[in-house]
C-alpha positions as protocol buffer text, in pm:
chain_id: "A"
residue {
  index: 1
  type: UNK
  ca { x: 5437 y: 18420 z: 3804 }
}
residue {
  index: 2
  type: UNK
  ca { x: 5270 y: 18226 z: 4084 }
}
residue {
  index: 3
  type: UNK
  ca { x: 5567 y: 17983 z: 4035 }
}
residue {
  index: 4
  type: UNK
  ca { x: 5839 y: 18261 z: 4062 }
}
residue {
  index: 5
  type: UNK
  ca { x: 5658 y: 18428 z: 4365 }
}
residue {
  index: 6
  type: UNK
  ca { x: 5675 y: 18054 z: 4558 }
}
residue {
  index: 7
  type: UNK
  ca { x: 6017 y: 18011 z: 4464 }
}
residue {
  index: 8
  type: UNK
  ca { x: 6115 y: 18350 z: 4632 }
}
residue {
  index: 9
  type: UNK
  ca { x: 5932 y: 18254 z: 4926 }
}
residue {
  index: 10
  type: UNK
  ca { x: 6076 y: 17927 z: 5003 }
}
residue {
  index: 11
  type: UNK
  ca { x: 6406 y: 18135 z: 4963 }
}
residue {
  index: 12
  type: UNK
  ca { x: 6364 y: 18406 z: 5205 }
}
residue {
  index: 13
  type: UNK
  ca { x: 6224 y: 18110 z: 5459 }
}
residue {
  index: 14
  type: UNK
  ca { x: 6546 y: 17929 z: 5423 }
}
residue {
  index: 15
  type: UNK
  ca { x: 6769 y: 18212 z: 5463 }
}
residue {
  index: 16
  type: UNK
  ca { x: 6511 y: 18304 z: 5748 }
}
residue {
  index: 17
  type: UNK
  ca { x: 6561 y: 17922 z: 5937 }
}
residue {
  index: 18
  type: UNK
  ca { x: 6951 y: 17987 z: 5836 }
}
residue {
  index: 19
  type: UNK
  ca { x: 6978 y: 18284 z: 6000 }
}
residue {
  index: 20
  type: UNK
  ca { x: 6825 y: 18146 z: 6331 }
}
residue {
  index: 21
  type: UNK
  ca { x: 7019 y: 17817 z: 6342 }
}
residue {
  index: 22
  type: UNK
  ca { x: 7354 y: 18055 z: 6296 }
}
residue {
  index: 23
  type: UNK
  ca { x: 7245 y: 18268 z: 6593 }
}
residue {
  index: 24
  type: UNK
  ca { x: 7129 y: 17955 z: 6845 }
}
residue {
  index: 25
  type: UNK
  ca { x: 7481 y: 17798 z: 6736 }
}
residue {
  index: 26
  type: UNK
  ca { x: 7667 y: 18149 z: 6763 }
}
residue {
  index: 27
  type: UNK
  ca { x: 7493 y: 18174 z: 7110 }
}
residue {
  index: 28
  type: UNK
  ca { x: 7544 y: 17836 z: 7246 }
}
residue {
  index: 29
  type: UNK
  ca { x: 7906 y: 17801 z: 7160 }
}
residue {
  index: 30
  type: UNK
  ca { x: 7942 y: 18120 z: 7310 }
}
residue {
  index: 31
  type: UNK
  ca { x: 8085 y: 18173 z: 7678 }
}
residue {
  index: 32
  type: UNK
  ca { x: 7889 y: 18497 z: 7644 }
}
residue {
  index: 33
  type: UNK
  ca { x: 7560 y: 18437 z: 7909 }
}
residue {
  index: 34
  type: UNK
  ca { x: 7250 y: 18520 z: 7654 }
}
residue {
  index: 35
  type: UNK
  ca { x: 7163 y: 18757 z: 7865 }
}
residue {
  index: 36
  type: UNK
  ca { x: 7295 y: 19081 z: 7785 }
}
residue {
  index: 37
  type: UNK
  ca { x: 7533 y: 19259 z: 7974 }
}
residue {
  index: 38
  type: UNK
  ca { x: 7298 y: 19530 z: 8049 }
}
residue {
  index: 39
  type: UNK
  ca { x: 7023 y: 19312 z: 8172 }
}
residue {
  index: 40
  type: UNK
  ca { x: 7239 y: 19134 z: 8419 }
}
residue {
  index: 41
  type: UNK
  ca { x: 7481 y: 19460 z: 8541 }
}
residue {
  index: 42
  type: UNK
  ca { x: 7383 y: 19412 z: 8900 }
}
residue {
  index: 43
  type: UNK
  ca { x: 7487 y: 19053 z: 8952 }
}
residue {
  index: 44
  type: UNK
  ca { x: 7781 y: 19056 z: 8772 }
}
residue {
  index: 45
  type: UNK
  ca { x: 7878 y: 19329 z: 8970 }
}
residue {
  index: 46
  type: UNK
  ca { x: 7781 y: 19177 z: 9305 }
}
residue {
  index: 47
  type: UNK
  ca { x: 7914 y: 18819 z: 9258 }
}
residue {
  index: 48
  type: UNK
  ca { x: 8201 y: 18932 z: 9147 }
}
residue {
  index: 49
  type: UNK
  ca { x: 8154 y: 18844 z: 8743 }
}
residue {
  index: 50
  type: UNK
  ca { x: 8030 y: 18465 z: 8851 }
}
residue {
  index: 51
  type: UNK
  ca { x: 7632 y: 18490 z: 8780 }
}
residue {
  index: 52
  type: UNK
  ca { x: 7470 y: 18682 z: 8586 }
}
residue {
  index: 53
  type: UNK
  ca { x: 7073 y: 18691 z: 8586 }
}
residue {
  index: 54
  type: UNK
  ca { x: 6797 y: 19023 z: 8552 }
}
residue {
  index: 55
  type: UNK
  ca { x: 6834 y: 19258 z: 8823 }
}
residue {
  index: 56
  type: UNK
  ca { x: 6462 y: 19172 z: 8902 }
}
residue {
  index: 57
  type: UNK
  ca { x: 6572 y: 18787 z: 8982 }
}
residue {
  index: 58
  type: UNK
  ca { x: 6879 y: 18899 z: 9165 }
}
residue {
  index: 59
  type: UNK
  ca { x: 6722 y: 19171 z: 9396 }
}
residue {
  index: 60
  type: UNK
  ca { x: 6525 y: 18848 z: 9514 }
}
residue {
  index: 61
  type: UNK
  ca { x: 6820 y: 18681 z: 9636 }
}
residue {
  index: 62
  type: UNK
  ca { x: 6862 y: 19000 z: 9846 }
}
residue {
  index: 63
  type: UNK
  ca { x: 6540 y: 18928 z: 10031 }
}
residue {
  index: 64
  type: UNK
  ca { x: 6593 y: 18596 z: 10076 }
}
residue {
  index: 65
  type: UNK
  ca { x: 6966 y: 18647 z: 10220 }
}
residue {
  index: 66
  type: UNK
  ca { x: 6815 y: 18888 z: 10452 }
}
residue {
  index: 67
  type: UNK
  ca { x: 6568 y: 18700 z: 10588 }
}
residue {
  index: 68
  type: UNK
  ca { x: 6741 y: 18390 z: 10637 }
}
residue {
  index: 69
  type: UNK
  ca { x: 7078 y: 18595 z: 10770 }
}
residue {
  index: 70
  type: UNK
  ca { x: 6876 y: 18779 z: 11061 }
}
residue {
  index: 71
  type: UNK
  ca { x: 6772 y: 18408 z: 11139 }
}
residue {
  index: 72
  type: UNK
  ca { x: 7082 y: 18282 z: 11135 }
}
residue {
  index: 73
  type: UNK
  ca { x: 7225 y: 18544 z: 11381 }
}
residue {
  index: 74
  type: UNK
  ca { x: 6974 y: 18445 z: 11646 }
}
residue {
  index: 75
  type: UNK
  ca { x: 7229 y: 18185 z: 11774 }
}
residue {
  index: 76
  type: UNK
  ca { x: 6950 y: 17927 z: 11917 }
}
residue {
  index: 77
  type: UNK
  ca { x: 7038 y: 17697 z: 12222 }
}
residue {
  index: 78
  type: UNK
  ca { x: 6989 y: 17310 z: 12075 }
}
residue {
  index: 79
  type: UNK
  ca { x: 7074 y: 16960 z: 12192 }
}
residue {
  index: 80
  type: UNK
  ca { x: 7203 y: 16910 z: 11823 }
}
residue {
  index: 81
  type: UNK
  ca { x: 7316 y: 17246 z: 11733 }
}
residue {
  index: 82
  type: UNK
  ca { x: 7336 y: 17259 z: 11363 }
}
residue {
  index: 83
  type: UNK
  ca { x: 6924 y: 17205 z: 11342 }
}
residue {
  index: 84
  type: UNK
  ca { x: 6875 y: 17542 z: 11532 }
}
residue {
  index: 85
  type: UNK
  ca { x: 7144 y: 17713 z: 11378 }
}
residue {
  index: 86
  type: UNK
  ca { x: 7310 y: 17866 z: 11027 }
}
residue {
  index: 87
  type: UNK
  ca { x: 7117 y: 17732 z: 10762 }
}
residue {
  index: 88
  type: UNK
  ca { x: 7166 y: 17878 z: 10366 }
}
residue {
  index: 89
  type: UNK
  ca { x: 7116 y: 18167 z: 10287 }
}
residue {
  index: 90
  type: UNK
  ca { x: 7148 y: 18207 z: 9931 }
}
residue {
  index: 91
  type: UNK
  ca { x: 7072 y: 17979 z: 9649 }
}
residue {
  index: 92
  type: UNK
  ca { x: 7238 y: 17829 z: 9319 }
}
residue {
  index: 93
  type: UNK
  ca { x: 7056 y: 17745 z: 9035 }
}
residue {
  index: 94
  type: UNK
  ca { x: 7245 y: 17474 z: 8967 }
}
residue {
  index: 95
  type: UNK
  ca { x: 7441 y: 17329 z: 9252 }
}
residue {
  index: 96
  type: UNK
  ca { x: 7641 y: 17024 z: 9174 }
}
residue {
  index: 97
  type: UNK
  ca { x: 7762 y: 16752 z: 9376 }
}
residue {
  index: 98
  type: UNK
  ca { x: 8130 y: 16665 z: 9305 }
}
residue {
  index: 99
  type: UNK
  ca { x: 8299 y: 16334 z: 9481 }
}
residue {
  index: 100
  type: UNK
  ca { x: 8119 y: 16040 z: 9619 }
}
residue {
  index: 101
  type: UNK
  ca { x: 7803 y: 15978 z: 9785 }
}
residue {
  index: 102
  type: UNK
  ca { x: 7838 y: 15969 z: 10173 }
}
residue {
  index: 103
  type: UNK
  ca { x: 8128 y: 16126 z: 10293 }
}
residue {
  index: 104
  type: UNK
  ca { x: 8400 y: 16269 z: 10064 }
}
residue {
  index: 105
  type: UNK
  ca { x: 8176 y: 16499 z: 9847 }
}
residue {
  index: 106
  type: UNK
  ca { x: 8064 y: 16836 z: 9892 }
}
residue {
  index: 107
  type: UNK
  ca { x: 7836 y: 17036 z: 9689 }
}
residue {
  index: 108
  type: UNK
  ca { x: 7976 y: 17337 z: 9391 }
}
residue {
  index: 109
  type: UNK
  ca { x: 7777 y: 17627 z: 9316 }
}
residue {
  index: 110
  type: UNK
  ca { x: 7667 y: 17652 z: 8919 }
}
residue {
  index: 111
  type: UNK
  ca { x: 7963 y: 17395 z: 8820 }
}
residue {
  index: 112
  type: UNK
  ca { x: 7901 y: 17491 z: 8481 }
}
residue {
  index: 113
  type: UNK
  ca { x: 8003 y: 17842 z: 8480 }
}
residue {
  index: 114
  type: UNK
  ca { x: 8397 y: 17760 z: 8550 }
}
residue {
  index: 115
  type: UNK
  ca { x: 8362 y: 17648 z: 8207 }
}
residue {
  index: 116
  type: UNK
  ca { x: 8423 y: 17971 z: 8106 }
}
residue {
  index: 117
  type: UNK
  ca { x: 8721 y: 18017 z: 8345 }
}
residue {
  index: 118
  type: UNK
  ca { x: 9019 y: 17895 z: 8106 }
}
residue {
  index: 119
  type: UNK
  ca { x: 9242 y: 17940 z: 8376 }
}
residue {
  index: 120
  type: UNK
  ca { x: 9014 y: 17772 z: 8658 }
}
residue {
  index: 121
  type: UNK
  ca { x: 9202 y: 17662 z: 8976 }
}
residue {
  index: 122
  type: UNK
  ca { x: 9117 y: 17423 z: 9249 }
}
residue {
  index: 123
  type: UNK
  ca { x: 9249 y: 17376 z: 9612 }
}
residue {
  index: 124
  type: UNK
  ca { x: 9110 y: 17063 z: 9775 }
}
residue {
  index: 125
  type: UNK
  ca { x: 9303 y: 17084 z: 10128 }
}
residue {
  index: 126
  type: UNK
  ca { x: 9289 y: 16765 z: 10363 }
}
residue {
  index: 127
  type: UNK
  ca { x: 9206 y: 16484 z: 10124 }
}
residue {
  index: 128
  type: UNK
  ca { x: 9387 y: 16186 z: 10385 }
}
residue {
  index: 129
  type: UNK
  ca { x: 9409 y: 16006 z: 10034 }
}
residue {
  index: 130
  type: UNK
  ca { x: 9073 y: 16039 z: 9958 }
}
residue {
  index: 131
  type: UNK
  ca { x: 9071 y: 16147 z: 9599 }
}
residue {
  index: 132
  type: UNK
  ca { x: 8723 y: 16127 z: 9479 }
}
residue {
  index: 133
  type: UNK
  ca { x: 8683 y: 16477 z: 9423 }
}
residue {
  index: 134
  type: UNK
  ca { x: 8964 y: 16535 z: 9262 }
}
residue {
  index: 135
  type: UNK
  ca { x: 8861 y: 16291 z: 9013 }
}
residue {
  index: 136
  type: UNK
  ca { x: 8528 y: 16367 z: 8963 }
}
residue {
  index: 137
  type: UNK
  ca { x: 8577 y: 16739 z: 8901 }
}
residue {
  index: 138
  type: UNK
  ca { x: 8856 y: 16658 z: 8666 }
}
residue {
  index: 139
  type: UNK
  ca { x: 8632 y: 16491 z: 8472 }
}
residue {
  index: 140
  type: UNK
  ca { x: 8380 y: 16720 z: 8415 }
}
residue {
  index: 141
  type: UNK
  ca { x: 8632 y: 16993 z: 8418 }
}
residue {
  index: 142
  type: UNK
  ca { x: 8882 y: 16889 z: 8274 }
}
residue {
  index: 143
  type: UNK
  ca { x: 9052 y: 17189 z: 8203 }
}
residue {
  index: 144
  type: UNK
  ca { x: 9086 y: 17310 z: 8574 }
}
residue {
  index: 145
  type: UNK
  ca { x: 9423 y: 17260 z: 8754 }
}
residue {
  index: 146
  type: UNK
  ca { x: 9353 y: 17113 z: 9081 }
}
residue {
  index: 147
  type: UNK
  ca { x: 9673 y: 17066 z: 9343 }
}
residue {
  index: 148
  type: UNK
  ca { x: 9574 y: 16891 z: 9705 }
}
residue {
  index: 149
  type: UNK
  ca { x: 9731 y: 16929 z: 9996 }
}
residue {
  index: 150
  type: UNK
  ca { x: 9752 y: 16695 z: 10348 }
}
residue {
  index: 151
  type: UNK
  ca { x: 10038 y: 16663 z: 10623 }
}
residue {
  index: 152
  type: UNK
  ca { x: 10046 y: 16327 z: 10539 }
}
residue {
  index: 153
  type: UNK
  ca { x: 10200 y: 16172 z: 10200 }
}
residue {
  index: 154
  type: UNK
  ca { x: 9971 y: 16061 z: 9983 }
}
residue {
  index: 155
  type: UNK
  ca { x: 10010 y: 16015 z: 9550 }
}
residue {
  index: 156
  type: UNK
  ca { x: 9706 y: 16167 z: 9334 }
}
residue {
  index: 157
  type: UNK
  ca { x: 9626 y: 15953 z: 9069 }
}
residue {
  index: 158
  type: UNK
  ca { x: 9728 y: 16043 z: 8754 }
}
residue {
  index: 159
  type: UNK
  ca { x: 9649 y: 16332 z: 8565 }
}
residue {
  index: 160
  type: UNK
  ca { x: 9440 y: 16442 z: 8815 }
}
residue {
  index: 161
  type: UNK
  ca { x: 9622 y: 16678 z: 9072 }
}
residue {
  index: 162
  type: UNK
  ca { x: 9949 y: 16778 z: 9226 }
}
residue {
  index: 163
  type: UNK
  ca { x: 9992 y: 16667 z: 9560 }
}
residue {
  index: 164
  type: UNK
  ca { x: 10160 y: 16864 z: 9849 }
}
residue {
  index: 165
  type: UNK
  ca { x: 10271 y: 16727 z: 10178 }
}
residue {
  index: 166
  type: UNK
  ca { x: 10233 y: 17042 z: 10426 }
}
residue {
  index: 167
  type: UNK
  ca { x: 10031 y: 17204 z: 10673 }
}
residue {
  index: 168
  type: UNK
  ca { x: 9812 y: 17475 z: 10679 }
}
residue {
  index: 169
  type: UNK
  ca { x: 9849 y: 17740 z: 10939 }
}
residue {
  index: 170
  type: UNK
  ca { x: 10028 y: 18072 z: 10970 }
}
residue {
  index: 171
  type: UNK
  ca { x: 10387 y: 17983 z: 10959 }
}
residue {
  index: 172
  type: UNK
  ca { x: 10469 y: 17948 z: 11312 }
}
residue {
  index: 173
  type: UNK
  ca { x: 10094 y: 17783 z: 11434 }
}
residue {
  index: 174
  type: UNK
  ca { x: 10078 y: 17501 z: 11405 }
}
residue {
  index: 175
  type: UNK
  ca { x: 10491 y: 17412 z: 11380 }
}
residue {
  index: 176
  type: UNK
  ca { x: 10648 y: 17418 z: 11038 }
}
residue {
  index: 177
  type: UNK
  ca { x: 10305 y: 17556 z: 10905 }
}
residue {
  index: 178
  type: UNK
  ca { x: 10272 y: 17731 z: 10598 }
}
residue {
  index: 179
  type: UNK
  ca { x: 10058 y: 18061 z: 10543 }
}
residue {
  index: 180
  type: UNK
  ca { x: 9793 y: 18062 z: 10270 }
}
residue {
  index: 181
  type: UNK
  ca { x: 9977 y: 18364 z: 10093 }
}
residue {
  index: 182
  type: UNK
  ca { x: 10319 y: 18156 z: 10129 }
}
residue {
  index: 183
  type: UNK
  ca { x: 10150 y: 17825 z: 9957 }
}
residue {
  index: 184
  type: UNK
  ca { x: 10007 y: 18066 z: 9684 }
}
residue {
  index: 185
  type: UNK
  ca { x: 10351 y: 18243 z: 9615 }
}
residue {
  index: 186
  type: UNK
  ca { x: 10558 y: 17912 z: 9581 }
}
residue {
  index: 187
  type: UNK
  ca { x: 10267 y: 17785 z: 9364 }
}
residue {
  index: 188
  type: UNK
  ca { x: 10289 y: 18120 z: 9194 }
}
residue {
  index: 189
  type: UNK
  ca { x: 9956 y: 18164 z: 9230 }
}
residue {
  index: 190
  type: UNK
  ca { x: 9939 y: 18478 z: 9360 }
}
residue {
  index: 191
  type: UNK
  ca { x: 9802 y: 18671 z: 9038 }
}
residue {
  index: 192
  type: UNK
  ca { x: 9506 y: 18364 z: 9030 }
}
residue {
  index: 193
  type: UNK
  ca { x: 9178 y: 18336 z: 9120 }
}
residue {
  index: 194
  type: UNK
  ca { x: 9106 y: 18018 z: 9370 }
}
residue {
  index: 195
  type: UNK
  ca { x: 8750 y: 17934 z: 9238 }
}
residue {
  index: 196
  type: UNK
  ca { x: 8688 y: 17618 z: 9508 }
}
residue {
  index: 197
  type: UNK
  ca { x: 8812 y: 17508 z: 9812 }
}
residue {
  index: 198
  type: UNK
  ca { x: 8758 y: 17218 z: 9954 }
}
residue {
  index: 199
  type: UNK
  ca { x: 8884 y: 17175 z: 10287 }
}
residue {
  index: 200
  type: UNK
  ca { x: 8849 y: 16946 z: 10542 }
}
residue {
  index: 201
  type: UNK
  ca { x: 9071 y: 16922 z: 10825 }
}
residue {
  index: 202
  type: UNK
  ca { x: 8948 y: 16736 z: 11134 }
}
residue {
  index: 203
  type: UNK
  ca { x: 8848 y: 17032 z: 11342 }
}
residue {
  index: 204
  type: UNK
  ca { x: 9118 y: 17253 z: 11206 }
}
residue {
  index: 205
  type: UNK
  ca { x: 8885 y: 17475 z: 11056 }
}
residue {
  index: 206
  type: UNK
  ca { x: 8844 y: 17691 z: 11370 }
}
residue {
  index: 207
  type: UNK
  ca { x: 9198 y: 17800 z: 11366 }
}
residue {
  index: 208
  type: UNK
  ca { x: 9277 y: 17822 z: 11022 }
}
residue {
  index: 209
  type: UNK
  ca { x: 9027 y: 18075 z: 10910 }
}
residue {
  index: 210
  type: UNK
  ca { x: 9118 y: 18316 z: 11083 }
}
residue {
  index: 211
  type: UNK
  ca { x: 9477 y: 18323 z: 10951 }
}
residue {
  index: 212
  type: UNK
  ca { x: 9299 y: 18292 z: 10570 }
}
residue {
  index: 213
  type: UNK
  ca { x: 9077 y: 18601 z: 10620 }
}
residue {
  index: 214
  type: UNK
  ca { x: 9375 y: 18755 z: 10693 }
}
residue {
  index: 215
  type: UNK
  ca { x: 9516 y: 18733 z: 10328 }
}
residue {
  index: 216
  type: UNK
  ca { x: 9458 y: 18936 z: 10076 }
}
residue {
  index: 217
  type: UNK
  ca { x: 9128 y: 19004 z: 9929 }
}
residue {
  index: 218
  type: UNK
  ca { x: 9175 y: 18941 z: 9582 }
}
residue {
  index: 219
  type: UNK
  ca { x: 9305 y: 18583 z: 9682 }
}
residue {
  index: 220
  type: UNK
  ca { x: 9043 y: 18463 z: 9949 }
}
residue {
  index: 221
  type: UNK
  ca { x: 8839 y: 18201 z: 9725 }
}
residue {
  index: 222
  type: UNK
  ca { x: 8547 y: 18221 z: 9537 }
}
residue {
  index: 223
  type: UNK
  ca { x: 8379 y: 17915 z: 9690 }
}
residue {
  index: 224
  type: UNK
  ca { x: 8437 y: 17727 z: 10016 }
}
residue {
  index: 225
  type: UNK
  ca { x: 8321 y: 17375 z: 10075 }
}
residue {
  index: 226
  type: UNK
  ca { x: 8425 y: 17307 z: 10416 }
}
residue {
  index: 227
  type: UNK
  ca { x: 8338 y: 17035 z: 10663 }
}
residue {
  index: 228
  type: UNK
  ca { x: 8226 y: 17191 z: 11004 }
}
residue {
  index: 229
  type: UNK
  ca { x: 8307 y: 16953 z: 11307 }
}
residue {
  index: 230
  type: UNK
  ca { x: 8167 y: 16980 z: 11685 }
}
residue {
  index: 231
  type: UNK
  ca { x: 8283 y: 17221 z: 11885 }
}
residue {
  index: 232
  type: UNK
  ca { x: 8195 y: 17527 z: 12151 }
}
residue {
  index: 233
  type: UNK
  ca { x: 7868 y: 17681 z: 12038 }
}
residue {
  index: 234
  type: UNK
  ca { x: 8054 y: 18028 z: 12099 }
}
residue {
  index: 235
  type: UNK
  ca { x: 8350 y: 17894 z: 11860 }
}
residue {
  index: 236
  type: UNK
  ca { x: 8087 y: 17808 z: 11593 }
}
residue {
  index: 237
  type: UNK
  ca { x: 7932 y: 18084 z: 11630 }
}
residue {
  index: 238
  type: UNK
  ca { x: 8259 y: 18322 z: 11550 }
}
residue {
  index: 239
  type: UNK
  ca { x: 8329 y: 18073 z: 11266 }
}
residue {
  index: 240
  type: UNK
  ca { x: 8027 y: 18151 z: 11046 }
}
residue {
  index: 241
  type: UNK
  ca { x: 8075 y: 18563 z: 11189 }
}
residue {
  index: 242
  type: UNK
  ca { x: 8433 y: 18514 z: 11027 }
}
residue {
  index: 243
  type: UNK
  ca { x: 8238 y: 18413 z: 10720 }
}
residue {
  index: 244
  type: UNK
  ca { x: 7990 y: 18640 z: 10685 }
}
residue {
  index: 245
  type: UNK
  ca { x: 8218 y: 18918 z: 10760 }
}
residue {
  index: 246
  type: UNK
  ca { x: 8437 y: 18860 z: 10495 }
}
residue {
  index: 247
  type: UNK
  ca { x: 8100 y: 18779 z: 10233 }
}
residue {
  index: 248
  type: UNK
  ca { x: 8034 y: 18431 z: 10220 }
}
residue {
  index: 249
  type: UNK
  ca { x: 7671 y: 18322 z: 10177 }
}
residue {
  index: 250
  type: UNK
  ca { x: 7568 y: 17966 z: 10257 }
}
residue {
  index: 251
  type: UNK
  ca { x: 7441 y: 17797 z: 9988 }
}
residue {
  index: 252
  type: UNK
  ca { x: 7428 y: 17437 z: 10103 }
}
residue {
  index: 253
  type: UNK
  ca { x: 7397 y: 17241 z: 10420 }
}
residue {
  index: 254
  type: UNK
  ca { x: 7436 y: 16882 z: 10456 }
}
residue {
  index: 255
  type: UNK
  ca { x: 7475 y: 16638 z: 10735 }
}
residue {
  index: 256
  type: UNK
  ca { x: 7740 y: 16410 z: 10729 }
}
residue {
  index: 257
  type: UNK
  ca { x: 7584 y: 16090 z: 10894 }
}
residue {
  index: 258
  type: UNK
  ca { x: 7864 y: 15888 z: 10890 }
}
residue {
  index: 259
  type: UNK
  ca { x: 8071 y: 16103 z: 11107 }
}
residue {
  index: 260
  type: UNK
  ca { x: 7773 y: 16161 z: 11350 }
}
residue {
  index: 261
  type: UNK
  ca { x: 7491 y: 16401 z: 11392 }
}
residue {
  index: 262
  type: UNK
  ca { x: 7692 y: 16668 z: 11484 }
}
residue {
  index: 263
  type: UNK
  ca { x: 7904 y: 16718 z: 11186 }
}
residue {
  index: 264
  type: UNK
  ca { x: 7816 y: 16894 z: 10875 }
}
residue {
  index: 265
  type: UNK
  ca { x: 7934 y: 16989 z: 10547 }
}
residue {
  index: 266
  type: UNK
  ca { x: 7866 y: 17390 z: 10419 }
}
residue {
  index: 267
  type: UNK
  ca { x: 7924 y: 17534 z: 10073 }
}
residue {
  index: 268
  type: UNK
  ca { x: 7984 y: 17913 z: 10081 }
}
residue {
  index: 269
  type: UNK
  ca { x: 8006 y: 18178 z: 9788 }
}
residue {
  index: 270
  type: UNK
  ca { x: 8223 y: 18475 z: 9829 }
}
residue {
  index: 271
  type: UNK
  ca { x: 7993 y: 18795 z: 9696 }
}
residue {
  index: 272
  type: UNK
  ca { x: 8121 y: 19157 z: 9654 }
}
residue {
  index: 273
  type: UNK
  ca { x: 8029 y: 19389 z: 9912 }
}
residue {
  index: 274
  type: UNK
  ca { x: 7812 y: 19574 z: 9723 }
}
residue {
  index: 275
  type: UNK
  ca { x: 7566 y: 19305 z: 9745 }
}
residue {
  index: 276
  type: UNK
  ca { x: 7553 y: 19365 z: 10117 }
}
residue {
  index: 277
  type: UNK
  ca { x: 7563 y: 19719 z: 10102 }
}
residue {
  index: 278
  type: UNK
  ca { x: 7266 y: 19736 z: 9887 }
}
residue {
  index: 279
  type: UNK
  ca { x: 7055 y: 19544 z: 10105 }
}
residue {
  index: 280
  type: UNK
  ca { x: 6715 y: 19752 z: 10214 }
}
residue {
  index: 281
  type: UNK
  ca { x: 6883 y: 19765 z: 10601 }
}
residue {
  index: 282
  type: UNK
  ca { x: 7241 y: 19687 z: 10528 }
}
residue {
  index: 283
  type: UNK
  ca { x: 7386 y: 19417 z: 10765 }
}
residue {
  index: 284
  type: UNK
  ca { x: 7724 y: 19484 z: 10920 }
}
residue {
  index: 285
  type: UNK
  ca { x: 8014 y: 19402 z: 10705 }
}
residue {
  index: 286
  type: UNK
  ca { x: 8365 y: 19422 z: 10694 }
}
């Protein structure tokens, strides 16, 4: 009887470890976060489907944004004006830095999670045949389509990206420009979701936004890693405004030494306005 009674045991244990192996495996292989839906509502929501954490966590992020955004807008006077001015505002849990050390990479919010983005696409804008993040994120995603673009000619390596001679503008400014909704009609990307880009255009940057922000919500990208290069404080200034109008946080800030001490490389999220709107004294959004 005792016997019988161990052999039933070591059964029901079995099946028991059985059961919790299938789940962990079920779980793991899963592009489902762990969390449940319901415990992770709010961010979903508010990052537009990218994170998902407890509402407790997330409503944390709101008090940090705040705080650091009514620093940011104090606009300090500095010799070197990045060290006075915009720093991040909002955090990833696990930011990732694509490309090579020194100049040439920039840093992606929670790489991981464009894993379960089967259609993931990539814009890296500016590249003067610099292709180490092109290469890098194709490897460790290598199911993301990533297409460059530079108004010079240059050849991505294989199986990497597609390359495209042209320049960014708004079809008239600069000459023979393209607009971003143009590029993303030819590319028939106009029912996609950009999830990076990485742009880097040698000052550029100041009159290029503003013809971007001027696109269509749905296709203004989910990330923007963008090197920021001297300029007018008041110029600057606009340029993060632009930003934070449209809902980009800053997640990362990093000197770029080997250009000099005035030029800096910033990765930005796009979050849904809600986030903003929720805030305990909502800041003034578009």
């Amino acid at each position: 009887m005792e016997l019988r009674f161990t052999g039933v045991m070591t059964t029901i244990s079995l099946f028991t470890v059985i059961s919790i192996l299938f789940f962990w495996k079920a779980q793991s292989c899963s592009r489902t976060p762990l969390l449940l839906n319901n415990d992770c509502r709010l961010s979903l929501i508010e990052s537009d489907n990218f994170i998902c954490e407890p509402d407790a966590v997330w409503n944390e992020r709101k008090t940090v944004y705040q705080t650091q955004d009514k620093e940011n807008m104090k606009k300090r006077n500095s010799n070197i004006f990045f060290l006075s001015n915009w720093e991040p505002n909002f955090h990833c849990s696990h930011a990732r830095r694509i490309g090579e050390m020194g100049d040439g990479g920039k840093w992606v919010c929670d790489l991981y999670r464009l894993k379960a983005r089967p259609n993931c696409l990539i814009y890296s804008v500016g590249s003067n045949g610099e292709f180490s993040f092109e290469v890098h994120m194709k490897k460790v995603m290598p199911h993301c389509e990533i297409h460059t673009f530079d108004q010079n000619r240059y050849n991505c390596p294989n199986n990497i990206c597609v390359f495209h001679q042209m320049t960014l503008g708004n079809g008239t400014d600069p000459n023979n420009s393209k607009s971003w909704t143009t590029i993303l009609e030819e590319l028939g990307h106009t029912q996609r979701k950009i999830d990076v880009l990485k742009i880097d255009i040698e000052g550029g940057e100041y009159s290029f936004f503003p013809f971007l922000m001027q696109s269509p919500t749905k296709s203004l990208p989910q990330q923007i890693l963008v090197e920021v290069h001297p300029n007018d404080p008041n110029n600057i200034h606009a340029f993060f405004e632009l930003l934070r109008t449209y809902h980009y946080v800053i997640f990362n800030k990093e000197p770029n030494l080997l250009a000099g001490d005035e030029f800096f490389e910033f990765s930005l999220s796009k979050l849904n306005s809600e986030f903003f709107n929720s805030l305990p004294t909502n800041a003034t959004k578009k």
